[in-house]
N, C-alpha and C positions, 0 to 999 in steps of 0.2 A: 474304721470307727464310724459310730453313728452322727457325729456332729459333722464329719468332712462329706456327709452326704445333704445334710438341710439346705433347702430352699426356700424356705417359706417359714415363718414363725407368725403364729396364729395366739391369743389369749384364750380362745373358747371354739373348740372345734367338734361339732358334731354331725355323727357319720350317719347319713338319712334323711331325703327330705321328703316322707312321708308324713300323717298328722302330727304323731307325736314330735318329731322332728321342728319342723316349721313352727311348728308351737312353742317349742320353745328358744327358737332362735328371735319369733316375732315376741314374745317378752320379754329376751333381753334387749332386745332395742328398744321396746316403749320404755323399761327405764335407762334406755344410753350404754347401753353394755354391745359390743361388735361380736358377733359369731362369725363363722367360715362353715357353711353346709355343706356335705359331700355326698354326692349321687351316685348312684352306679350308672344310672340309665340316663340317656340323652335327654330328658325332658321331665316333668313330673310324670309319674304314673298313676292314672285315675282306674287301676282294676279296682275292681267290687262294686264298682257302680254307684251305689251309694248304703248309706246306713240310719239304722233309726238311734235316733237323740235324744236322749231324754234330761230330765231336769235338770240334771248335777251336770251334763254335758254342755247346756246351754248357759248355766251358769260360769264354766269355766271361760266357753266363749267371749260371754260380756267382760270377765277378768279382761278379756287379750284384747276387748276393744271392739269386736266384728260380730259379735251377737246381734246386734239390730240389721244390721246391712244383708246376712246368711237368713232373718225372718221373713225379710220383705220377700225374700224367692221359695218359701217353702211352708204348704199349709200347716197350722196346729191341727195337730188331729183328737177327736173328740174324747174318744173310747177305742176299747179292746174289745173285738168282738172274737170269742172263743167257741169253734163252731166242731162239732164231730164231723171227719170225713167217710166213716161208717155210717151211720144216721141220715146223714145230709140234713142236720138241721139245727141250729142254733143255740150253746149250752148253758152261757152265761154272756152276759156285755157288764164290762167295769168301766164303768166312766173314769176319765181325766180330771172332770171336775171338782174331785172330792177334795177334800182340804185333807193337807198331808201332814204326820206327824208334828214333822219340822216348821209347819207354818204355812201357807200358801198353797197352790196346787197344782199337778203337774202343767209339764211343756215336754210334749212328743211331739217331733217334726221325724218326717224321710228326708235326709240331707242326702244332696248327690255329692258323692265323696270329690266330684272334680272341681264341681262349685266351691266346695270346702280348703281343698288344693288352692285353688287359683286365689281367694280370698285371702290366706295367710299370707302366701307367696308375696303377695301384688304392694304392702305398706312394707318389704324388706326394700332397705339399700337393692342396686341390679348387683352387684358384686358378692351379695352375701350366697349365692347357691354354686358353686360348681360340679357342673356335671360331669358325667361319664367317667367320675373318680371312685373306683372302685377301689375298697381297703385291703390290702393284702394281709400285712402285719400290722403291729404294735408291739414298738421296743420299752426297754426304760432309758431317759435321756439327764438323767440329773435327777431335778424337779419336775423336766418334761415327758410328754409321752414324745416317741417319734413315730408319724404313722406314714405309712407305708403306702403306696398306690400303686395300680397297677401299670400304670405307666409312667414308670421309675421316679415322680415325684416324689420325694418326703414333707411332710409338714412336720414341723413343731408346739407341739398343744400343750397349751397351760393349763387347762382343763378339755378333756374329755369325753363326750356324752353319749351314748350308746341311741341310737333311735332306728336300727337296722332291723328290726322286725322279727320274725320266729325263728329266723338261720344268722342270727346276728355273730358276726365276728367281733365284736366290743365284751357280748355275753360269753362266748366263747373264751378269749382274752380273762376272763373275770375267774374262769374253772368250773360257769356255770351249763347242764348240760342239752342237748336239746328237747324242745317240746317232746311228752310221751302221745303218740296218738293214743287215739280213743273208741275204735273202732265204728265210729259215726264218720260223715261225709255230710257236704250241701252242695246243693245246688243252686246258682244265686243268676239273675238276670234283673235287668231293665229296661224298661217298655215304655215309647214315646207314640203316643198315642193325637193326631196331627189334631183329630177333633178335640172337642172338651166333652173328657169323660162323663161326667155327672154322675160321678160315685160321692158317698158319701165320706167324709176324713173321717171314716175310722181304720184302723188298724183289724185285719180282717185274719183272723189264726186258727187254724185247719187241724187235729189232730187225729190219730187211731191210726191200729194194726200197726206200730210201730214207727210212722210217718207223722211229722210235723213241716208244715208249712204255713207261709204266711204272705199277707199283700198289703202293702204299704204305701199309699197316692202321695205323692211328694211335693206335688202340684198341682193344677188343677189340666195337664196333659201328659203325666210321666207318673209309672210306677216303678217302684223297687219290688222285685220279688226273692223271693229261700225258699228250700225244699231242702230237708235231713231227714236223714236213713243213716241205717247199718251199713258200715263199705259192701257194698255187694261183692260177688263173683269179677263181673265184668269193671272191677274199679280203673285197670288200665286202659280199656277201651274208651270210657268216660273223661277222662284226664283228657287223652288228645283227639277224643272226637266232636267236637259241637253239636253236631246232629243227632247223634249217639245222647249224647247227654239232655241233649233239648226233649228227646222222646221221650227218654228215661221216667223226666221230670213230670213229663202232662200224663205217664201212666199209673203213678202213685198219686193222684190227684181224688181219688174216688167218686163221691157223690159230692158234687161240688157243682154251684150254679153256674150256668155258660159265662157268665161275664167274668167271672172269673178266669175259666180255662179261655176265652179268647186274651187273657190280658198274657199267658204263656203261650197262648199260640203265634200272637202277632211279635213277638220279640226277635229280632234280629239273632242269627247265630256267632256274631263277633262280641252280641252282650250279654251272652252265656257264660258263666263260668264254674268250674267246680276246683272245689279241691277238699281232702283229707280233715278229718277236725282233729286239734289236740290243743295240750294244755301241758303247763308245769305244773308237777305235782306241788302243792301247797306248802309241805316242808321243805322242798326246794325253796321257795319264794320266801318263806321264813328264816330255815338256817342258811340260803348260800349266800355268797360274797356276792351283793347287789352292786356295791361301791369298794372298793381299793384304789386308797391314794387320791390323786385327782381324778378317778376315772368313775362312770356307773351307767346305768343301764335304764332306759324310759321305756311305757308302754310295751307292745309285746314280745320285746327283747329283755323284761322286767318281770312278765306274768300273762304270758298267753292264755285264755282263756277260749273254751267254745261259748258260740256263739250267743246262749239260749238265755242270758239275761240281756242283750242288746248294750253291754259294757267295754267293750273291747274299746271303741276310739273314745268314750266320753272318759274312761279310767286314764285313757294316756292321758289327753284334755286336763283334767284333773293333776295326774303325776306333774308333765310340764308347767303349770302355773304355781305347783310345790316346790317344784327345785326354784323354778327363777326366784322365787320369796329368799330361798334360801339359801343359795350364789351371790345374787346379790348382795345382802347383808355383809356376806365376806368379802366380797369385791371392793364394797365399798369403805368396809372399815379399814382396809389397804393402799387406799387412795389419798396420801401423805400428800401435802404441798413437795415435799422438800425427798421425798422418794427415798426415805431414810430406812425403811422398812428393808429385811433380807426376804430374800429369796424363800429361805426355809420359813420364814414366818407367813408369807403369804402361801406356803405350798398347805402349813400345818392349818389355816384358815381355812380353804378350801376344802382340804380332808375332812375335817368337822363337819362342813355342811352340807355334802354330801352325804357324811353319817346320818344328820340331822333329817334330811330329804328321806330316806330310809326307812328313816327307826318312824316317821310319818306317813309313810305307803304302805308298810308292808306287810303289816295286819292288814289292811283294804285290800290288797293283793290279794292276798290269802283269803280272804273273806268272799271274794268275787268270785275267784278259780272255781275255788269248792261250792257254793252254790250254784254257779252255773252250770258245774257238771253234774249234780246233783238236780237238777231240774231237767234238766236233758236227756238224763237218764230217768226219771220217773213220765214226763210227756211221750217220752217214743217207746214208753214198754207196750206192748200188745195186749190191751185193753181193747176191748172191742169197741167203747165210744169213747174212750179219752180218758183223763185222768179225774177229769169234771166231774163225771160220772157217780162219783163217790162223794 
C-alpha cells in the first residue's frame, strides 16, 4: 500500500528548482504559503549561462520581489542591431526606446541565469529545496499524490507542480508527450572578459546562409552568446566535444567584425554548450492535459519553445506568477478557523485553480511555440543577406 510507504507529507511540492520552479516556490512564500522543492542535482544548476529578458520578463520579476536587486547587476540594453553575416554590414537597428503598444517601453537585460538561480534561491526558508531528490513515480493517494524518489523516500503532496523542464516526469504523469525536435540546434557560450569591454549595450544579431547568431553584453565585463543551424552531420560529435563544438561555432561566424569573433574565441570550453532545439507542437499545448486533479505543469514542462523569440524563461516567469494568483485564492479560501472544511472540498478548490491557471496560459503557450518556430524558421532559411533583406 501506498500510505504504509509515506514519510513525509508536504501541502505543495514541486519537482525542479530551475527558474520556473523557484519561482514559483518564491511566491508562495511572499504570500505565506510553504513549498518543498525537489532537485535531482546536488546543487542548483546554472547551464546556459545566461538569457535575454525582456519586458514581460522583468515585469514578472518585480511581481516576485527581485526585479530591482537582478537590475543593479545587469546592463539595459539599448537596441537591436540586425546585421547580415553574408554582407558583413548592418541591416537595420530597432531601438528599445520606442513606446510599446501596451504603454511604456521595452527592458532587455542579458541576465546570467546563475545570478538569476541564486537571487530566487536566497529570500526561500534553508529547508524549502532538497536536493539530489530525483522523481521516479507518481502514484494516486486519496486526494494526494505520492511521489516517488529515487532514494526510496515517498512524499505526500497536496498539490503538485511540474517544473522539470523538456524531459519532465510530472508531464509525463499528465499523458503529455515529449518535445518534437526541430531539426535546428545552438550553440550557446559565456564570455568573461577581465578588462571592460566598451562595447556598446546593444544586442548585436547575425543572420544568412541559414545561420543565426547573436551577442548579448550583460555587463559591462561578460557576454552571453547563441549560434543556430540546421543539426548538422557531425551533431554527435558536438554534444560531447567542447572543442569540437567551440570551432564549429567561430566557423559559421562569416563576415563578422574581430570584436566579435574574439568575444567566441576567448570563451572558456567548460562555457560552451550545445544542444538539439525543440518544441511542443501547439495543439499539444492547447488540447493536452496541462493540469489533472491537483497536479500541472510550469514553463518548459508546459510549452517548450525554440529559442528565437527570447521567451522560454520570461513565459515560465510569467506562468509561475499565474498559478501562485491562482493557488493561492484556493488555499486561502480554505483556511477555516475551526478547519471544518473536508478534504474533498479543498482537493475540488485546488482542481479549479489549476483549471483556471490554464485556461490563462495556454493560448500564451500556443501563441509563443508557434511564433517562435515560425520566426526561426523564416531567420535561418538561406537567404543570402537575411530576412531584412526583403
Amino acid at each position: 500500500m501506498v500510505d504504509q510507504e509515506i514519510k513525509q507529507e508536504e501541502e505543495i511540492v514541486i519537482v525542479g528548482a530551475g527558474i520556473a520552479g523557484l519561482a514559483v516556490a518564491l511566491g508562495l512564500h511572499r504570500l505565506g504559503f510553504k513549498s518543498l522543492v525537489l532537485e535531482s542535482s546536488d546543487c542548483l544548476r546554472a547551464t546556459g549561462a545566461a538569457l535575454g529578458t525582456w519586458t514581460n520578463g522583468w515585469q514578472a520579476l518585480d511581481a516576485l520581489g527581485i526585479g530591482d536587486s537582478l537590475r543593479s547587476q545587469h546592463v539595459r540594453l539599448q537596441a537591436l542591431v540586425a546585421n547580415s553575416c553574408v554582407a558583413g554590414v548592418a541591416m537595420a537597428e530597432i531601438p528599445f526606446t520606442t513606446e510599446r503598444p501596451s504603454g511604456g517601453v521595452h527592458e532587455v537585460r542579458g541576465l546570467r541565469r546563475k545570478v538569476l538561480l541564486e537571487t530566487l534561491a536566497k529570500d526561500l526558508p534553508s529547508e524549502s529545496i532538497r536536493f539530489s531528490s530525483k522523481v521516479v513515480a507518481i502514484e494516486e493517494s486519496g486526494y494526494f499524490k505520492a511521489v516517488h524518489l529515487a532514494d526510496g523516500a515517498t512524499i505526500k503532496a497536496k498539490v503538485l507542480i511540474g517544473c522539470d523542464g523538456v524531459n519532465s516526469v510530472v508531464a509525463k504523469w499528465l499523458g503529455l508527450k515529449k518535445p518534437s525536435l526541430v531539426g535546428r540546434a545552438a550553440i550557446r557560450g559565456f564570455t568573461v572578459i577581465e578588462e571592460s569591454h566598451g562595447f556598446e549595450h546593444k544586442f548585436q544579431q547575425f543572420m544568412g546562409e541559414g545561420i543565426r547568431y547573436g551577442v548579448i553584453p550583460c555587463d559591462d565585463t561578460s557576454f552571453y552568446w547563441f549560434v543556430t543551424f540546421a543539426t548538422p552531420p557531425q551533431d554527435k560529435e558536438l554534444q560531447e566535444d567542447p572543442e569540437k563544438r567551440k570551432q564549429f561555432a567561430l566557423s559559421k561566424l562569416g563576415k563578422v567584425p574581430d570584436k566579435i569573433r574574439k568575444i567566441l574565441e576567448r570563451t572558456k570550453l567548460e562555457d560552451v554548450t550545445y544542444s538539439p532545439l525543440g518544441c511542443r507542437p501547439p495543439w499539444q499545448v492547447l488540447l493536452g492535459d496541462i493540469s489533472k486533479d491537483n497536479v500541472c505543469v510550469v514553463g518548459d514542462a508546459f510549452h517548450p519553445m525554440t529559442p528565437d523569440l527570447g521567451q522560454g524563461a520570461c513565459s515560465a516567469l510569467e506562468d509561475a506568477v499565474v498559478l501562485v494568483r491562482h493557488l493561492a485564492k484556493a488555499l486561502t479560501k480554505g483556511a477555516r478557523k475551526d478547519h471544518s472544511y473536508s478534504e474533498k472540498e479543498e482537493f475540488d478548490r485546488i482542481k479549479e485553480s489549476l483549471r483556471e491557471y490554464v485556461k490563462e496560459r495556454k493560448w500564451r503557450g500556443c501563441e509563443l511555440v508557434t511564433t517562435a518556430y515560425t520566426i526561426g524558421a523564416i531567420q535561418q532559411s538561406k537567404n543570402k543577406t537575411g530576412w531584412f533583406s526583403n
